[in-house]
KETIVO-764965 format. One record per atom (N, C-alpha, C): z, x, y; residue number from 1. Coordinates in Angstrom, 1 decimal, decimal comma. Each point is the difference from the previous one (the first is absolute). Layout:
N
up:east:north:bamar
Z:X:Y:NUM
...
//
This chain:
84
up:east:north:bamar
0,0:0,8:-1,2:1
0,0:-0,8:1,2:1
0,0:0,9:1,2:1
-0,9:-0,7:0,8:2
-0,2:1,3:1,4:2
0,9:-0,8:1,3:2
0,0:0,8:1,1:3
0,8:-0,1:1,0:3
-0,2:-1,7:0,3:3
-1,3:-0,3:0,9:4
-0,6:-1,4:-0,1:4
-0,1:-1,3:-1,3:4
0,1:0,4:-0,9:5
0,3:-1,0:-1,1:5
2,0:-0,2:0,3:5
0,9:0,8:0,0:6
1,0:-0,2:0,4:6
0,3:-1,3:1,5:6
-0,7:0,9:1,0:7
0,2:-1,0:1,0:7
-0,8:-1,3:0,0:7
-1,0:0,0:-0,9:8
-0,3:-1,4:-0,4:8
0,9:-0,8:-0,9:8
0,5:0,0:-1,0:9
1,0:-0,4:-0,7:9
1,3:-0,3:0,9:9
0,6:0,9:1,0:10
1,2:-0,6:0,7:10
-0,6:-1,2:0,9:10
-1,4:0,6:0,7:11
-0,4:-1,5:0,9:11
0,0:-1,4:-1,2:11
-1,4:0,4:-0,9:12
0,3:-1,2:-1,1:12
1,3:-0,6:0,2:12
1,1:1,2:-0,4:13
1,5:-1,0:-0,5:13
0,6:-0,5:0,7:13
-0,3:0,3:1,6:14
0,5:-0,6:0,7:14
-0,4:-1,3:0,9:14
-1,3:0,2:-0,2:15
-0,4:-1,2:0,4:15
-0,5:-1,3:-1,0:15
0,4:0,5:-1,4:16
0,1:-1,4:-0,8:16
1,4:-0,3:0,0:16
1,0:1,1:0,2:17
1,4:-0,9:-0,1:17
0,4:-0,3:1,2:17
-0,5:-0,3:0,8:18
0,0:-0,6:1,4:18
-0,2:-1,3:-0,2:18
-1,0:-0,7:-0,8:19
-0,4:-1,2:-0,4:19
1,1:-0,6:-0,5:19
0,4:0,4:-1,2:20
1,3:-0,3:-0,9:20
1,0:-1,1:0,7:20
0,4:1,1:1,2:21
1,4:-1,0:0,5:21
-0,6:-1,7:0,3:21
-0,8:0,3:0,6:22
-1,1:-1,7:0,2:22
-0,3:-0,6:-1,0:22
-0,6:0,5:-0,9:23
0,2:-1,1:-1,4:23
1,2:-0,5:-0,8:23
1,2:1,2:-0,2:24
0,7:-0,3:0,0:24
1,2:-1,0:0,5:24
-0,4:0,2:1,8:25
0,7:-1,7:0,2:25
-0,8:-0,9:-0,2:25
-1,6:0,0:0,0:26
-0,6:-0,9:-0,3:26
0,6:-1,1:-1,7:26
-0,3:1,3:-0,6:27
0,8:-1,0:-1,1:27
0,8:-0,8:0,0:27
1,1:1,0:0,5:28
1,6:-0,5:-0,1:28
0,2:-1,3:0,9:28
-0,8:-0,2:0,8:29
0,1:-1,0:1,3:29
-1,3:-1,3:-0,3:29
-0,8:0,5:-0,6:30
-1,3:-0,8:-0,6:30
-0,4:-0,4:1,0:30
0,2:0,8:1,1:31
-1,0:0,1:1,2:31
-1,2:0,7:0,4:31
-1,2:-0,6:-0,5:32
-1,6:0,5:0,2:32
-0,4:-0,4:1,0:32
0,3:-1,4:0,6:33
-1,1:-0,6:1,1:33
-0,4:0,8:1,1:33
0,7:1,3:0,1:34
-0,7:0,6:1,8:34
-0,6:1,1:-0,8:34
-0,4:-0,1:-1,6:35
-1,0:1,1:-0,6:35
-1,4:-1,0:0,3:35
-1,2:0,2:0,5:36
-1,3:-0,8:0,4:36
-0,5:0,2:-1,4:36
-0,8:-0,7:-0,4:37
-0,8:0,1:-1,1:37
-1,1:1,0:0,5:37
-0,4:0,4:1,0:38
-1,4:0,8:0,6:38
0,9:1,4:0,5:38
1,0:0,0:0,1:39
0,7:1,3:0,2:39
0,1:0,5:-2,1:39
0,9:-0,7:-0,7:40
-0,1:0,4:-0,9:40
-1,3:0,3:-0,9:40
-1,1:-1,0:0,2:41
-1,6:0,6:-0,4:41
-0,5:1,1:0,7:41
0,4:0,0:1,0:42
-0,8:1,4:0,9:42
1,1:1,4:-0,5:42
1,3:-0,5:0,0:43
0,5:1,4:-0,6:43
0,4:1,0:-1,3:43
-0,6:-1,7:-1,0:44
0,2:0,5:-1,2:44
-1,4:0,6:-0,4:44
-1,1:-0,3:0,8:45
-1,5:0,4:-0,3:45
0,0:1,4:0,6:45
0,6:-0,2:1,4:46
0,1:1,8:-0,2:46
0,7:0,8:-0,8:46
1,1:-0,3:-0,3:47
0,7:0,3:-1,0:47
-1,2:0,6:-1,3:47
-0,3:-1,1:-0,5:48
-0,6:0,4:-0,9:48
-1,3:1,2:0,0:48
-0,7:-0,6:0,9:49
-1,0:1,4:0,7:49
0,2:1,1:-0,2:49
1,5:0,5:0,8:50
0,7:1,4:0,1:50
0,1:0,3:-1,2:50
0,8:-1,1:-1,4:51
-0,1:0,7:-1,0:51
-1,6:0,4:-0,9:51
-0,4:-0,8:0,3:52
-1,6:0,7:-0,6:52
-0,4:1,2:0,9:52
0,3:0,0:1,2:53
-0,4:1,3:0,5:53
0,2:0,9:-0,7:53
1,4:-0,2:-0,5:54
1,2:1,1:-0,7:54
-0,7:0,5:-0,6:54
-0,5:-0,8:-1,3:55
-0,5:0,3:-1,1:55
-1,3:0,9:0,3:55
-0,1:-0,6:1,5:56
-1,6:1,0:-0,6:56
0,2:1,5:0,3:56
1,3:0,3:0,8:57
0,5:1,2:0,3:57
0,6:0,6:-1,0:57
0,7:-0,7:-1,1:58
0,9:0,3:-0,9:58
0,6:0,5:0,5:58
0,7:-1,0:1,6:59
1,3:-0,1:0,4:59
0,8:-0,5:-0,6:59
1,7:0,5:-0,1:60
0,5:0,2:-0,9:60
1,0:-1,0:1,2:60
0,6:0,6:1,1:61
0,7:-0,8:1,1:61
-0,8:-1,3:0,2:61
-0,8:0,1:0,2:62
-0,9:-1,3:0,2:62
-0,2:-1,2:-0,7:62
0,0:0,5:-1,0:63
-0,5:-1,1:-1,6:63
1,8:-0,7:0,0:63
0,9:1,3:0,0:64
1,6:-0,9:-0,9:64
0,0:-0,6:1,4:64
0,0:0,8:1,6:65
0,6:-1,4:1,1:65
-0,4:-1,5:0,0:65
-1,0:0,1:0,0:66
-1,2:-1,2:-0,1:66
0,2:-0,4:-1,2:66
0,2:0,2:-1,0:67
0,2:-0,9:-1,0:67
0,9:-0,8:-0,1:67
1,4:0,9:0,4:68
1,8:-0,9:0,2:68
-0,7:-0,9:1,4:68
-0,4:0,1:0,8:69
-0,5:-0,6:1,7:69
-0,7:-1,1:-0,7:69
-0,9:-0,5:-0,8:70
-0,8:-0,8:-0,3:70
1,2:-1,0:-0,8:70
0,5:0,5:-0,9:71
1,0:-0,8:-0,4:71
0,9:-0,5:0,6:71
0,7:0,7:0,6:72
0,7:-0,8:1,1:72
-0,6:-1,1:0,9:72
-1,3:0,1:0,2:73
-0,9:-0,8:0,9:73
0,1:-1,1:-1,2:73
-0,3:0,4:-1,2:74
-0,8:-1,3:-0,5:74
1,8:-0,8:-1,0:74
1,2:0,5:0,5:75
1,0:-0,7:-0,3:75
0,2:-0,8:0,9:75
-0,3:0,0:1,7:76
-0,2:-0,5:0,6:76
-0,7:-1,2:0,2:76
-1,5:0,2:-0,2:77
-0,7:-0,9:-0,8:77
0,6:-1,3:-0,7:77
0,6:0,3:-1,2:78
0,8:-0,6:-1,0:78
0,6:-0,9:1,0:78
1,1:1,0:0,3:79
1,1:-0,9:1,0:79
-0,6:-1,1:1,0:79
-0,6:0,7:0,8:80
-0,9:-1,3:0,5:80
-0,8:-1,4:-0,3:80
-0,5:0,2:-1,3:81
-0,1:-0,9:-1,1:81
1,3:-0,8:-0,7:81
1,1:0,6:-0,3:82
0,7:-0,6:-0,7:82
1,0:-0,5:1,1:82
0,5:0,3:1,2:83
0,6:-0,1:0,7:83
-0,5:-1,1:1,1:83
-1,1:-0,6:0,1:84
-1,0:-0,6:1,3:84
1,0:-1,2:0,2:84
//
């Protein structure tokens, strides 16, 4: 692992566990309504994107952020469904 793969991995980690605390009250509160349905499609599609980028880099930071990011997006999803 090189200098830049490291500081990708701390950004990755830090900016998917940034998300966390927000889903996590989301859950616990089964409060979705101020999640937009066009905010969550527009950011789980980038989401997704970044991770194919990953792959085509055989980014390693890139592929695991975006992967945990997309899930959290798409538990959100759920919640907003099950929760409406």
């Amino acid at each position: 692992m090189n200098y830049f793969e490291l500081i990708g991995l701390i950004a990755g980690t830090l900016t998917t566990i940034s998300f966390i605390p927000q889903v996590h009250k989301s859950f616990k509160t089964k409060g979705v309504k101020d999640f937009s349905w066009l905010y969550l499609l527009i950011f789980g599609t980038g989401v997704f994107f970044w991770f194919i980028y990953g792959l085509s880099l055989n980014s390693i930071p890139i592929i695991l952020a975006n992967i945990v990011t997309f899930i959290l997006v798409l538990s959100l999803v759920f919640m907003k469904v099950k929760y409406k």
